[in-house]
Every structure is written in C-alpha cells, then in structure tokens.
C-alpha positions as a Markdown table, in Angstrom:
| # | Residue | x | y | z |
|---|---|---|---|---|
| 1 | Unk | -36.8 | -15.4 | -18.6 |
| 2 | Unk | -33.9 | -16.7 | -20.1 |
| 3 | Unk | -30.1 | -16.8 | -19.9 |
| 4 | Unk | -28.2 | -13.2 | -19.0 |
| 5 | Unk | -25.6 | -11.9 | -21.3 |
| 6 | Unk | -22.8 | -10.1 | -19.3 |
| 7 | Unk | -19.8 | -7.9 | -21.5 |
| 8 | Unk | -16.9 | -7.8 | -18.9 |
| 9 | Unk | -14.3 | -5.0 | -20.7 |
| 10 | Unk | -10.8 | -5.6 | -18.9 |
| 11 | Unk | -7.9 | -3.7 | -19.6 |
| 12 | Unk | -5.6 | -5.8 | -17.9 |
| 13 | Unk | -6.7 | -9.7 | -17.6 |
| 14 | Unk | -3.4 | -10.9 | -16.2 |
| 15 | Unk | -2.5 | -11.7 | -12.4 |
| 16 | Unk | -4.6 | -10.9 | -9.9 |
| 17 | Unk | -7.3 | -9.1 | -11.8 |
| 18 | Unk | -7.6 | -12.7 | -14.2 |
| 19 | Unk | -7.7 | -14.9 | -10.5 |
| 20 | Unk | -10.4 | -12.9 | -9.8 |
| 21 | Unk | -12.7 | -13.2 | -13.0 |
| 22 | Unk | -11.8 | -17.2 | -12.8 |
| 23 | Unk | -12.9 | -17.5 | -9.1 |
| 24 | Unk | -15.8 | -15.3 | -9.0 |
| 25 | Unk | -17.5 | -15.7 | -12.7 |
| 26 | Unk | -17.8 | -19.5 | -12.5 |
| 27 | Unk | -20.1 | -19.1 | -9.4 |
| 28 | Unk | -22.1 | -16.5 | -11.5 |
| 29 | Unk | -21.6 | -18.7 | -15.3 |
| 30 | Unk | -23.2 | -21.6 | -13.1 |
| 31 | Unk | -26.1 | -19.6 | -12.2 |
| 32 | Unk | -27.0 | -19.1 | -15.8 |
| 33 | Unk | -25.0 | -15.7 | -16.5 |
| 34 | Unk | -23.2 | -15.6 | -19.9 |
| 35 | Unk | -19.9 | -13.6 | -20.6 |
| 36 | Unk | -18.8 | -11.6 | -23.3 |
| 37 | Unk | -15.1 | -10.6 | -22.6 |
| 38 | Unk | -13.8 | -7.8 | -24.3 |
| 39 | Unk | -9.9 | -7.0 | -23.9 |
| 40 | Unk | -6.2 | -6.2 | -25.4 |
| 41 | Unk | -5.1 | -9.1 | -27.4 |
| 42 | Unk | -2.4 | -10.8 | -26.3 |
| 43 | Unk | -1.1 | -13.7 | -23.9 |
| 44 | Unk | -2.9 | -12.3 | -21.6 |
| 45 | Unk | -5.8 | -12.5 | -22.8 |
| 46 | Unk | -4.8 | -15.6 | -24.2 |
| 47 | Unk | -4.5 | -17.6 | -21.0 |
| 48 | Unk | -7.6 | -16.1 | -20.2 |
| 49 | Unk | -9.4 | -17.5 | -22.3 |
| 50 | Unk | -8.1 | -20.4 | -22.4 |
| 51 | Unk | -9.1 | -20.7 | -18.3 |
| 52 | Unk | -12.5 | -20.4 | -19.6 |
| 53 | Unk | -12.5 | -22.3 | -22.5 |
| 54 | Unk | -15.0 | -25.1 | -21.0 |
| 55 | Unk | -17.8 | -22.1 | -19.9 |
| 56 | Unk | -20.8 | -22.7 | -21.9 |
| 57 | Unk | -21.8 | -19.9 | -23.9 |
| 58 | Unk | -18.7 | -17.6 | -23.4 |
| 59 | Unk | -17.4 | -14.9 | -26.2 |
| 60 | Unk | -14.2 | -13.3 | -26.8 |
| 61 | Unk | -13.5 | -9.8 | -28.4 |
| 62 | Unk | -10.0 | -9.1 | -29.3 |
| 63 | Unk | -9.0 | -5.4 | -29.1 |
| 64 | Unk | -6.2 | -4.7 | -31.5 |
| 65 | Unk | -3.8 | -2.8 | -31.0 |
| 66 | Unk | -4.0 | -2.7 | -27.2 |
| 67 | Unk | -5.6 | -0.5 | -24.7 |
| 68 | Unk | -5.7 | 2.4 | -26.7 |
| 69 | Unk | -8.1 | 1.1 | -28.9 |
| 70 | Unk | -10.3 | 0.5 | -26.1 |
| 71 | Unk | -12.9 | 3.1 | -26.5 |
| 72 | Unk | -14.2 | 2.3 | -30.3 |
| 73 | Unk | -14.4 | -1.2 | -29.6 |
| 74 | Unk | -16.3 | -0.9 | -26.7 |
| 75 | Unk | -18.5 | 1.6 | -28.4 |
| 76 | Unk | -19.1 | -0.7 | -31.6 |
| 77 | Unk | -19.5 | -4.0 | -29.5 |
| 78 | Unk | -22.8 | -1.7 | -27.7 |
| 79 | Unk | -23.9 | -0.5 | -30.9 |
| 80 | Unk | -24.0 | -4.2 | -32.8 |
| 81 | Unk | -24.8 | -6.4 | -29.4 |
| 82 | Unk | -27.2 | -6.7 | -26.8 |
| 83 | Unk | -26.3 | -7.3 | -22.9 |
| 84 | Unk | -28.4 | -7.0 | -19.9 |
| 85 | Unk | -25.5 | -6.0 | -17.7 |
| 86 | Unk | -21.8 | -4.9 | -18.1 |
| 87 | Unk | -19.2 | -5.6 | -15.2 |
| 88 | Unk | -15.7 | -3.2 | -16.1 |
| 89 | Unk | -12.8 | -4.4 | -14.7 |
| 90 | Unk | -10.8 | -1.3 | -13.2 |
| 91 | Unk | -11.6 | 2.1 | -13.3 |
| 92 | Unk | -9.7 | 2.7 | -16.8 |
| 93 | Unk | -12.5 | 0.7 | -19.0 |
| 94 | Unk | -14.8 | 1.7 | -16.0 |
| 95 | Unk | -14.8 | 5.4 | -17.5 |
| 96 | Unk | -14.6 | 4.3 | -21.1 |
| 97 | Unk | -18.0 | 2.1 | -20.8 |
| 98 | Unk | -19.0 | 4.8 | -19.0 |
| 99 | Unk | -19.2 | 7.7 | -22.1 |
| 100 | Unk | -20.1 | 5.1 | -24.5 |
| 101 | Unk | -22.8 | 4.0 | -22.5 |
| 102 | Unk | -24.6 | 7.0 | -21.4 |
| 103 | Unk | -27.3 | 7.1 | -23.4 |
| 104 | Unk | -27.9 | 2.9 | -23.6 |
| 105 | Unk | -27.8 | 3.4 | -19.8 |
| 106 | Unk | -27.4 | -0.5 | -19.4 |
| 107 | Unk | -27.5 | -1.5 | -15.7 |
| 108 | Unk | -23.1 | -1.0 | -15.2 |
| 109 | Unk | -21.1 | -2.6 | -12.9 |
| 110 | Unk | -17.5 | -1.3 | -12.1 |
| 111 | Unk | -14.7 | -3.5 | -9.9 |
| 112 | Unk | -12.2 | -1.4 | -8.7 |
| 113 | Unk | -8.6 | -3.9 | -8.7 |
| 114 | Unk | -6.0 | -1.5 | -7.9 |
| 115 | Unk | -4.9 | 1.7 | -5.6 |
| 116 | Unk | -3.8 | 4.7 | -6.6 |
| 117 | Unk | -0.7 | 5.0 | -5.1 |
| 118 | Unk | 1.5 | 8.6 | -5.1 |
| 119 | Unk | 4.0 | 8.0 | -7.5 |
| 120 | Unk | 3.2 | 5.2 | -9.3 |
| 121 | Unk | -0.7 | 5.8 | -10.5 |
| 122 | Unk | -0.8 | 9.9 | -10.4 |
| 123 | Unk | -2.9 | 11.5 | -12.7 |
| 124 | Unk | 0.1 | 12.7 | -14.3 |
| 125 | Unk | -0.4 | 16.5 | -16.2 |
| 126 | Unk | -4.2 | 18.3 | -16.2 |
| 127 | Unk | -4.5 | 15.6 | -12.8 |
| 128 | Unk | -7.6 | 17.9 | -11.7 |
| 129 | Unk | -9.3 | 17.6 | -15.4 |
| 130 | Unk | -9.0 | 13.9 | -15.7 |
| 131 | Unk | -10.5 | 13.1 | -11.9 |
| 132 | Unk | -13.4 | 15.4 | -12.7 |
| 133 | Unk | -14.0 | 13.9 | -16.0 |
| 134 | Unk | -13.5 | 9.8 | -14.4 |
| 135 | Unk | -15.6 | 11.4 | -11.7 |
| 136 | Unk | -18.4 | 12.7 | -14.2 |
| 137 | Unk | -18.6 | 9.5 | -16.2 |
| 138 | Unk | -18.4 | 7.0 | -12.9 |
| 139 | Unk | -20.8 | 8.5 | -10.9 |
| 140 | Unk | -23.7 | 7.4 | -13.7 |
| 141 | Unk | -22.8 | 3.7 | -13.0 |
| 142 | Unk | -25.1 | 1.5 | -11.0 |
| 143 | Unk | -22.5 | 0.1 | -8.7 |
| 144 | Unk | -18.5 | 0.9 | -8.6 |
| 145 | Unk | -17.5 | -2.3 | -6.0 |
| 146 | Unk | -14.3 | -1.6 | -3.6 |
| 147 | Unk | -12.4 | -5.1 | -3.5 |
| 148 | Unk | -11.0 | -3.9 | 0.1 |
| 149 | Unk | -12.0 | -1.2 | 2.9 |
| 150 | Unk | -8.6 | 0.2 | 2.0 |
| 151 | Unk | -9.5 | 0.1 | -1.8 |
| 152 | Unk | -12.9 | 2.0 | -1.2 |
| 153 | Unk | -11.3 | 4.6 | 1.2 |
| 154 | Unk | -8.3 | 5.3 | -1.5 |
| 155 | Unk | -11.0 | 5.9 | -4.0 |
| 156 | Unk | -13.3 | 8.1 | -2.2 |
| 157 | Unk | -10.5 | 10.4 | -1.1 |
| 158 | Unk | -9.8 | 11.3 | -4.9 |
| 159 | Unk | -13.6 | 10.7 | -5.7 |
| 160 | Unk | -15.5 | 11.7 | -3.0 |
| 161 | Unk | -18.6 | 12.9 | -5.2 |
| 162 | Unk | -19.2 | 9.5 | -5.7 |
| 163 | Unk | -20.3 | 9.6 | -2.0 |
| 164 | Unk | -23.2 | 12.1 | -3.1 |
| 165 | Unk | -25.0 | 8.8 | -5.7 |
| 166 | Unk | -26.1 | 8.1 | -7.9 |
| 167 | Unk | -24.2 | 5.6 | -8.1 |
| 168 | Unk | -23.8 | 2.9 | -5.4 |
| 169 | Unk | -20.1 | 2.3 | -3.6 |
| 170 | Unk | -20.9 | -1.3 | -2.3 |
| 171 | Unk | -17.2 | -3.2 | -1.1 |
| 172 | Unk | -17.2 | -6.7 | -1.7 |
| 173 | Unk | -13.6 | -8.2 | -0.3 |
| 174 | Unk | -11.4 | -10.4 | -2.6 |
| 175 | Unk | -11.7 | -14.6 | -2.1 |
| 176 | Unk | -9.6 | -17.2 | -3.3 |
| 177 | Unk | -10.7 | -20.4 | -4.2 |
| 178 | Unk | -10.2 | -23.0 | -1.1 |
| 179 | Unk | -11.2 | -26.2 | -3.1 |
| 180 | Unk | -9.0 | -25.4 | -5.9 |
| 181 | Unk | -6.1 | -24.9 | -3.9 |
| 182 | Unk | -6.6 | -28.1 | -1.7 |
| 183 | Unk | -7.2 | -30.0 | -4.9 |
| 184 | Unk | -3.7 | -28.8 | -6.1 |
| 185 | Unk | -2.2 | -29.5 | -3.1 |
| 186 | Unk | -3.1 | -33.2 | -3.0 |
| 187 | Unk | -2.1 | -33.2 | -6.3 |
| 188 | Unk | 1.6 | -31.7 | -5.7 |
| 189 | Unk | 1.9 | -34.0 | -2.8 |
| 190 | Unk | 1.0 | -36.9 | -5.1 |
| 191 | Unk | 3.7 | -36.3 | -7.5 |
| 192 | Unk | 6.7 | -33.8 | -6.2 |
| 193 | Unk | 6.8 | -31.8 | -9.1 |
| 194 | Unk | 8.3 | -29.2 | -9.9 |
| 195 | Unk | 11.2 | -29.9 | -7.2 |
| 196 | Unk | 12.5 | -26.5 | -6.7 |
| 197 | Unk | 15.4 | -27.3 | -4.9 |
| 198 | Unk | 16.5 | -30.4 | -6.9 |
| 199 | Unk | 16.3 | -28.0 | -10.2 |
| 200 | Unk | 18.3 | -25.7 | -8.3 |
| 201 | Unk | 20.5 | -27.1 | -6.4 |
| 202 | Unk | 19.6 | -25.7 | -3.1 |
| 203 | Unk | 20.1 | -27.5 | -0.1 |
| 204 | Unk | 17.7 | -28.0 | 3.1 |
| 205 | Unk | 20.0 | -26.0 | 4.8 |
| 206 | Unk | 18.6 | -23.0 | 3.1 |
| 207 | Unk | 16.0 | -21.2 | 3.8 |
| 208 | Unk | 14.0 | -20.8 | 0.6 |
| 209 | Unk | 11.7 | -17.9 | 0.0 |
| 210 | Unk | 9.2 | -16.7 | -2.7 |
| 211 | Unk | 7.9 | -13.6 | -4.5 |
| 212 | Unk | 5.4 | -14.2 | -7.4 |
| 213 | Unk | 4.4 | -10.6 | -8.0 |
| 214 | Unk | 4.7 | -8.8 | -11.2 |
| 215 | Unk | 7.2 | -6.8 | -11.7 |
| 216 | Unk | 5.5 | -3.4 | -11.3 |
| 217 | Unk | 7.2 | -0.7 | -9.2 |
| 218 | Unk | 4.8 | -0.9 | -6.5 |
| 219 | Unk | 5.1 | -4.3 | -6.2 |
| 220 | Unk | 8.6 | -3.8 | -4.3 |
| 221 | Unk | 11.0 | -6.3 | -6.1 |
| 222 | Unk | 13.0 | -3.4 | -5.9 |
| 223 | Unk | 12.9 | -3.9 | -1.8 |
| 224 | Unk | 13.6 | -7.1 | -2.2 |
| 225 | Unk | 16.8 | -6.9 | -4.3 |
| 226 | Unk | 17.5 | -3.8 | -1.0 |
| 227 | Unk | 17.1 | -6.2 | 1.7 |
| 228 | Unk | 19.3 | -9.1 | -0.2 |
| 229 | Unk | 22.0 | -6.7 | -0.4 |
| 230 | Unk | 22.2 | -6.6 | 3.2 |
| 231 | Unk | 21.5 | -10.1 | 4.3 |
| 232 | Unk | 24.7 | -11.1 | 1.9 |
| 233 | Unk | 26.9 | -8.4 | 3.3 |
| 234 | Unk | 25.6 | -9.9 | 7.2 |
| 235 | Unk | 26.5 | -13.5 | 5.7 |
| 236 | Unk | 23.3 | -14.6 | 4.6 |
| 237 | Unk | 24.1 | -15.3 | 1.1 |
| 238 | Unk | 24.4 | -19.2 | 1.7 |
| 239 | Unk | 21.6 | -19.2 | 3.8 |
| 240 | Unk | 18.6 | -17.6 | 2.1 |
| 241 | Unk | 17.5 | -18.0 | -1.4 |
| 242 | Unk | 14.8 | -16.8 | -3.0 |
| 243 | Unk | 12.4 | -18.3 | -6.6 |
| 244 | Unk | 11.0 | -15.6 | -8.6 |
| 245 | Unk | 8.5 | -16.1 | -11.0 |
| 246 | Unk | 8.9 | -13.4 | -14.0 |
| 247 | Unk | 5.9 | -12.1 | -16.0 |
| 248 | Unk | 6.1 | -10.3 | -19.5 |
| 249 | Unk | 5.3 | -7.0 | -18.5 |
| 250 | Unk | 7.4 | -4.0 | -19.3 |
| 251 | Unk | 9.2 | -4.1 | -16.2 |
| 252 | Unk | 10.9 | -7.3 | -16.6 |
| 253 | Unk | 14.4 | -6.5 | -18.3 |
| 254 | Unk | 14.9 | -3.9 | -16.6 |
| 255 | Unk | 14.4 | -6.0 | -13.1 |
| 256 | Unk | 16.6 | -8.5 | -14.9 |
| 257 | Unk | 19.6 | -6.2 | -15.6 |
| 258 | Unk | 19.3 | -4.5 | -11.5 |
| 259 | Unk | 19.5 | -8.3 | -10.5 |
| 260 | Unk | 22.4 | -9.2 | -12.6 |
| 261 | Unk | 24.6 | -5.8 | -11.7 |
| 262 | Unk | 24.7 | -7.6 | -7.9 |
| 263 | Unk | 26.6 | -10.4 | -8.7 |
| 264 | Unk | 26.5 | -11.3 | -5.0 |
| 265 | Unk | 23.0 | -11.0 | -4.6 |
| 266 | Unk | 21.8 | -12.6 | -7.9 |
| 267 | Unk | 23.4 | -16.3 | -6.9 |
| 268 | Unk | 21.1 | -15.5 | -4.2 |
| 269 | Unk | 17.6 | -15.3 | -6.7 |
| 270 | Unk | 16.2 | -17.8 | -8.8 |
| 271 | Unk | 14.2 | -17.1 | -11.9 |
| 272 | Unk | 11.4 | -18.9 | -13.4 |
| 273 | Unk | 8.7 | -18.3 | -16.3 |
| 274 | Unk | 5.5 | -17.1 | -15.3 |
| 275 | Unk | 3.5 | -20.6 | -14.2 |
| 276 | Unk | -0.4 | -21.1 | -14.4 |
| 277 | Unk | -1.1 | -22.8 | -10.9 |
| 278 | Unk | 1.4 | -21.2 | -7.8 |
| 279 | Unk | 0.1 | -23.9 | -5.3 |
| 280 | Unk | 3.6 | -25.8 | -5.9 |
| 281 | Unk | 5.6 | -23.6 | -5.5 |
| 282 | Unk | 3.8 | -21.7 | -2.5 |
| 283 | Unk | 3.9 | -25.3 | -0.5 |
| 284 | Unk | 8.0 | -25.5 | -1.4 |
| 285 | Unk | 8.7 | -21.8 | -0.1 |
| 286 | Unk | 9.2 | -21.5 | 3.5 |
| 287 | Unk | 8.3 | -17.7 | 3.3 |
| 288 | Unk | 6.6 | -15.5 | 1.5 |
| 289 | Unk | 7.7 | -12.4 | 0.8 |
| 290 | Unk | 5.0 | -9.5 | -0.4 |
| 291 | Unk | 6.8 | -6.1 | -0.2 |
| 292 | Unk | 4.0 | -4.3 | -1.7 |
| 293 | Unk | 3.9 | -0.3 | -2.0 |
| 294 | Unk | 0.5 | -0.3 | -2.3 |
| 295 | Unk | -2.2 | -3.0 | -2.7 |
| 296 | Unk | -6.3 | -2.9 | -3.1 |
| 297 | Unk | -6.7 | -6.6 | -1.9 |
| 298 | Unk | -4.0 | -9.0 | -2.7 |
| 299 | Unk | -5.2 | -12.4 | -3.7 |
| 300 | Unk | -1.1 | -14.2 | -3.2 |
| 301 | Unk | -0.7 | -13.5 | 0.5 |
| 302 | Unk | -4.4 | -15.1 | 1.1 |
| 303 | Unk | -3.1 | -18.2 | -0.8 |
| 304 | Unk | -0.4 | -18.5 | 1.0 |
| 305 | Unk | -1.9 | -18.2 | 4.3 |
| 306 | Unk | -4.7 | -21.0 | 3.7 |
| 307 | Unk | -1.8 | -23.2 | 2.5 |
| 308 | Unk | 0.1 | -22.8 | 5.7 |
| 309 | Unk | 3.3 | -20.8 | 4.4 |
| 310 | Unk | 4.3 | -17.6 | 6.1 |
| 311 | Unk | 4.3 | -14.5 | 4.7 |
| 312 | Unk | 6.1 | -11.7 | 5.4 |
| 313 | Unk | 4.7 | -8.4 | 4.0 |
| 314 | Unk | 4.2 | -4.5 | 4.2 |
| 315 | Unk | 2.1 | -2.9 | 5.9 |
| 316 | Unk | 0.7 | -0.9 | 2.6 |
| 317 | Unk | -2.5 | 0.5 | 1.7 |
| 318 | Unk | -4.8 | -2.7 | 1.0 |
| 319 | Unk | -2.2 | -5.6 | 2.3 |
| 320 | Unk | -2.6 | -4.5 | 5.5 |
| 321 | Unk | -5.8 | -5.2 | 5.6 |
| 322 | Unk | -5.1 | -9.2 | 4.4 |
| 323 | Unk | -2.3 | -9.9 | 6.7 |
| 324 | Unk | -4.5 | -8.1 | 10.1 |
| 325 | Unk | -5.5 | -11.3 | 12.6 |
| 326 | Unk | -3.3 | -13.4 | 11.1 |
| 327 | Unk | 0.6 | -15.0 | 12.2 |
| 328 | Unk | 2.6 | -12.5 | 9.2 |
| 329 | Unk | 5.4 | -10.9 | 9.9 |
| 330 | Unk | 4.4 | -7.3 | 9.3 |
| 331 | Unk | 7.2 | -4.8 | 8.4 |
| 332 | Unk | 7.0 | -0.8 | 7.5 |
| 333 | Unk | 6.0 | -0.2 | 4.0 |
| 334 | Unk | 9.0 | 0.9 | 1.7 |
| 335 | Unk | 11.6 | -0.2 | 4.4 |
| 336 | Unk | 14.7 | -2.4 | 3.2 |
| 337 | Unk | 16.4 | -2.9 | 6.5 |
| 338 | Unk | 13.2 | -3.8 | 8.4 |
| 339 | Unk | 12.6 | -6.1 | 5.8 |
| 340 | Unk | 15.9 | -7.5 | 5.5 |
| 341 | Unk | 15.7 | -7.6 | 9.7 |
| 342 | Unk | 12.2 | -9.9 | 9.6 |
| 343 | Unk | 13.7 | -12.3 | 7.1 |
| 344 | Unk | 17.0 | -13.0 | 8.9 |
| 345 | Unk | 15.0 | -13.5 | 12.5 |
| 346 | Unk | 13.3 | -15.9 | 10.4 |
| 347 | Unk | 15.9 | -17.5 | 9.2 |
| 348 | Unk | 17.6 | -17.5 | 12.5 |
| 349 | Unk | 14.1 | -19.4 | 13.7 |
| 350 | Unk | 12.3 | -20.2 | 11.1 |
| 351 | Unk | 9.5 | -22.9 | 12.8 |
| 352 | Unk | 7.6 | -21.1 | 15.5 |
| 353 | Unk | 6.4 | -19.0 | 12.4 |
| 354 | Unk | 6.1 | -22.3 | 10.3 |
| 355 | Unk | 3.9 | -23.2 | 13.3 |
| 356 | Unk | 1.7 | -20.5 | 13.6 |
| 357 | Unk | 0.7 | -20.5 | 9.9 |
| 358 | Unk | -0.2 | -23.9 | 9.9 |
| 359 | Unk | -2.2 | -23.1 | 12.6 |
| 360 | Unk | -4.1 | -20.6 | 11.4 |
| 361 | Unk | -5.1 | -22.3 | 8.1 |
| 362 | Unk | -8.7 | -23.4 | 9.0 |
| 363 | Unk | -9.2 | -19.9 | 9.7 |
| 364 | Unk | -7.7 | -18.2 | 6.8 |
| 365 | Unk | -9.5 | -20.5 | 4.8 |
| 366 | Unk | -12.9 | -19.7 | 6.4 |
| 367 | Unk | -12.3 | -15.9 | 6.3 |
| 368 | Unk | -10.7 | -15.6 | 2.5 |
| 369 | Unk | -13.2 | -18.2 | 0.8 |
| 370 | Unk | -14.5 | -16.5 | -2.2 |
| 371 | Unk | -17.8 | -18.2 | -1.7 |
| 372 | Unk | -19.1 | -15.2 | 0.3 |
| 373 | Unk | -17.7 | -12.9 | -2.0 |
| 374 | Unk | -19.4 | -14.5 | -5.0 |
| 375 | Unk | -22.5 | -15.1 | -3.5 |
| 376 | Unk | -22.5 | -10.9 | -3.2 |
| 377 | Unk | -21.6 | -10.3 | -6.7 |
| 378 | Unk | -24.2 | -12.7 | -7.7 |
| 379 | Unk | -27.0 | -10.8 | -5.4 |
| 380 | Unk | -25.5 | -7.6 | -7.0 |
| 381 | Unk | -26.2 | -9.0 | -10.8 |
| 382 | Unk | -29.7 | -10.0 | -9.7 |
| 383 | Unk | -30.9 | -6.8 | -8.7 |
| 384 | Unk | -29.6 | -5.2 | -12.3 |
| 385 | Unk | -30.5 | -8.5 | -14.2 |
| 386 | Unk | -32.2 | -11.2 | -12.5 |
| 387 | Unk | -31.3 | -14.7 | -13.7 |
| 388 | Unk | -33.4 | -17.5 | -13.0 |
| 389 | Unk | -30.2 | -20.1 | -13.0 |
C-alpha cells in the first residue's frame, strides 16, 4: 500500500481557512498523504502555494475565472484523475464535490470554516430551495467536520437532516501551531523588526492595539471605527492607536474611504499590507482587538493568547467559545460603546490584564495546540484511506 492522493477543492484559500490547511496538512503530508489542491487563481492561491512549495508530491489546479467556474473543474479533475479521498474546504465546494461526485462515491471529507450569520451569509432569494438542495448533496458525504461546538450547532439548526446520517457530523476544534509561533518569536526578539512604533511614530505613552481581520462585514472593523469615535470624542485620541493590516478583498476601499471620512479617528489607525507571519506584530500590540459578528473558530485570538497579548473580543457565535477560561476582556457582540468602554479601562490600567495573559500562556498553548486536532484528522483519513506513512 502506497502513498494516498488527497484533492482538497477550496474556495477561499486565504486567512484563516489557508492557516488551517498549513497547520493541519503537514501533520498528514508527513504521514505519507499527498495533495492535490484545486482553487480560484489568484494571490491567494498564490501564497498558498507558495507555503507549500517544499511538500513532496503536492499539485496545483488553477480554476480560471474564479469561483464560478468551480463546478466543471472539479467535475473534469474526477473524470481525468484518481484520488483515494477528497477533503472540501467549506460548505460551498463541499456541495459542488458533492453532485459531481455522486456516482464516483469517493470516500468525502467536508470542513466546515465559517458560520452562517443572519445578515451577512443568508441564503439570499429561493433560501428554502438552496438548504434543501446543500442538504441533499451533503448528507451523501462521509464526514462534514464542525471546526467548533458553536460551528456544528449553527449548521445543524439550518441542516438538521444531516443529524438523521448518512453522513457523519464529527467536530474537530481549530489548533494553531505552538512551535511555529515560539520559533517566530525568538526570531522577532532576535532582530526587532518590523518596529511598529518607530515606523510610526508612536510613542510608549500610547497604548497600541491590533486588528488583523479581513475586512468582511462580520468581522466588525466597522465596530471598531464606532468605538474610536467615542474614545477621541472622551480624549483618547493621543492615547490609543491602533495597526491594521489590510487584505485585498472586496471590502477594502470601501473600509478605506469610512476611515478617511473621520479625520479625527483616522490619525488614530494605522495601515499596513497584508503580511505573511503576524507573530511581530501580535508581540508589539498591547491588545488585541477581535470584534467579530460571528465566528466558527477563530485561529487570531488563539495566537494571541499563547503569545501573551490580550485580547479583547465579542462574545459572537464561535469566538465565544475561544476566549471561555481564558483572561479576555469579553464584550456584547455588535456593541460600540461596550467596546469602546473595555478598551479605555484598559487603557486607563493596562498591566493587570498584561499580567493575566502572560499567565495564562502555558495553558492556552496546551489547550489550542493543533497537534490534537491533527492527530483527529489524520485518524479520520485512515479510516476512509489508510496510509501506511
């Protein structure tokens, strides 16, 4: 029995749905799985590849065009190649291999990386038609995998045939990558670069904070911008500063323009290009701020909290379930003023939260290691395609 040949369709390899193909398919690539990744083309997909440039074995198919397109490659790449297992990568591609799989009925994994959150993922017009038609296709997967309790309870309340099999609902929670983060953090420490505040010109006398989400509605940049208003109109606005990190999604001029039309509150943000490690930056942010809408499981705020820098998030669907047992500041979900009151308390006293994050470190670290995730996907892909490794 030789090597196992995995397609992994992803609609979307950027951000957290990319951290977790990096962190969870090297376990399984080292146990003698091969990957055949199948997505839009673009930078996305780009830096994905170029993440896993070094994986022996490893194949790339482009889809032109973007998503759209999905379907006929997919349906092609079965007709013309073999694979012992396909993992999907959201429930978008997850119905698509779905129909052009039925009657190959290769063993068919899906990961489910997002909520669906009322008002920004609604099923839009015929909403009842499409659910029973994801619901029809789904259910004749092997395995859909929940990357939170939150995630799998979200799902089953719009799916909950999928409770009645065949297929299998197994949750396997999110991980981040502990040695890779300590390895970037001796290295940051070692040379000081980037030095946020030098480049900026921000003094230690201000609090410094970060948000390195995307800039997708539910993400809640549009909070943020809320609560900045108020902490500059409370005299704030030499006191707290924020670095942004800006991604290339659709979203991005118009979060641009709503900074630049508060001329008070945009000397208060700083922007940067997307960046491939966050570890720097994290470790030069006193707080982290995650003002999600809705989450499934956030890899960020679990970065953060093994590093030892606070974060101060919702209390969303999914994030919720991250920041539970740990030091966070935890504020109402959609709520500008309670977010603007938890980041001037800590500004106002900033190090017995400092404290407690450093504190907790050895156990977010223990609790958030991918390890035990990885060693559950890779059980999963053995009982669907056993590799020797």
């Amino acid at each position: 029995m030789g090597e196992r040949r995995v397609l992994i369709p992803v609609a979307n390899p950027v951000g957290g749905i990319r951290t977790y193909l990096i962190y969870n398919l090297r376990r399984l690539h080292e146990a003698g799985y091969r990957f055949t990744f199948l997505a839009p083309a673009g930078e996305g997909f780009d830096n994905l590849k170029k993440d896993t440039a070094t994986w022996e074995g490893t194949e790339y198919i482009d889809i032109p065009g973007g998503k759209k397109a999905g379907f006929s490659v997919i349906w092609r790449t079965l007709r013309k190649q073999r694979f012992d297992l396909i993992h999907s990568q959201g429930i978008r591609f997850g119905t698509l291999v779905a129909f052009a799989n039925f009657f190959r009925q290769i063993p068919h994994v899906i990961t489910l990386h997002n909520v669906i959150v009322s008002g920004y993922t609604d099923f839009g017009r015929f909403a009842f038609l499409k659910r029973q038609i994801i619901a029809f296709a789904t259910r004749r997967a092997s395995c859909i995998i929940p990357v939170s309790h939150d995630c799998e309870a979200n799902y089953l309340s719009f799916f909950p045939s999928w409770e009645k099999g065949p297929v299998q609902v197994k949750p396997i929670l999110n991980g981040i990558d502990v040695d890779r983060l300590e390895h970037s953090r001796v290295q940051f420490e070692a040379d000081r670069q980037p030095n946020l505040r030098e480049q900026f010109g921000i003094g230690d006398d201000v609090i410094l904070g970060g948000f390195f989400g995307r800039f997708m509605p539910e993400k809640g940049f549009d909070i943020v911008l809320s609560a900045l208003e108020m902490l500059e109109q409370r005299g704030y606005g030499n006191r707290f500063h924020i670095i942004v990190t800006t991604d290339h999604s659709g979203y991005l001029d118009e979060t641009l323009r709503d900074t630049a039309a508060k001329p008070n509150v945009a000397k208060m943000v700083h922007f940067l290009p997307a960046v491939p490690d966050i570890v720097p930056f994290l470790l030069q942010t006193d707080v982290l701020l995650v003002p999600s809408k809705g989450e499934a499981c956030p890899l960020l705020p679990m970065e953060a909290l093994v590093l030892g820098t606070p974060v101060i998030g919702s209390d969303c669907i999914g994030l919720r379930e991250v920041l539970s047992g740990t030091p966070s500041m935890i504020v109402p979900n959609k709520n500008a003023d309670a977010l603007a009151d938890a980041i001037a308390a800590f500004v106002e006293n900033p190090q017995p939260t400092k404290d407690a994050a450093k504190a907790h470190v050895a156990t977010a670290a223990k609790r958030f290691d991918v390890n035990t995730a990885a060693e559950q996907l890779l059980a999963l892909y053995q009982s669907f395609a056993p590799c020797p490794g």
